[in-house]
C-alpha positions, 0 to 999 in steps of 0.5 A: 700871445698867440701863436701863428702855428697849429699843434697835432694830438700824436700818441707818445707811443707813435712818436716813440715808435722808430720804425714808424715814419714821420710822415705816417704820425704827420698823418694821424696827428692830421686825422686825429686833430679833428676830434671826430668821427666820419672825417671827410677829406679827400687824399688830395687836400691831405697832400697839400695839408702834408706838402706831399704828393698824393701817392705818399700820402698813399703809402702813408696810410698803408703804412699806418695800417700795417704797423697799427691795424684798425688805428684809421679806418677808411671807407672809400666814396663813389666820388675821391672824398674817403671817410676816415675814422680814428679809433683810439681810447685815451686814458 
């Protein structure tokens, strides 16, 4: 059967985590769901990706940043395309 629906690799301990938004995990399951490094996408389409304004999504990576530094890292483009790394190690 398949499934008309899509599922995101979230850490267990970032969905356990109760002061972390939903929004924020919405988010790194979207960057994380890639399986790469150098992710390009611009906060426009991951606002239409979450069903978000782009400010949220915004607020959402800095949320994500203070709670868990270094877990995204975001290198800004000349033009509103930003690079997003996941840094992350399974075991």
């Amino acid at each position: 059967m398949r499934l008309g629906f899509s599922f995101l690799p979230i850490p267990e301990e970032l969905m356990a985590d109760q002061s972390l938004s939903w929004g924020a995990k919405f988010l790194f399951g979207i960057l994380a769901k890639t399986n790469r490094e150098g992710i390009k996408m611009s906060n426009n389409y991951l606002s239409k990706r979450m069903n978000c304004s782009v400010r949220e999504v915004r607020f959402r990576f800095v949320e994500l940043n203070k709670k868990y530094p270094g877990l995204v890292s975001i290198k800004n483009t000349a033009g509103k395309i930003n690079i997003y790394t996941v840094n992350i190690t399974l075991t």
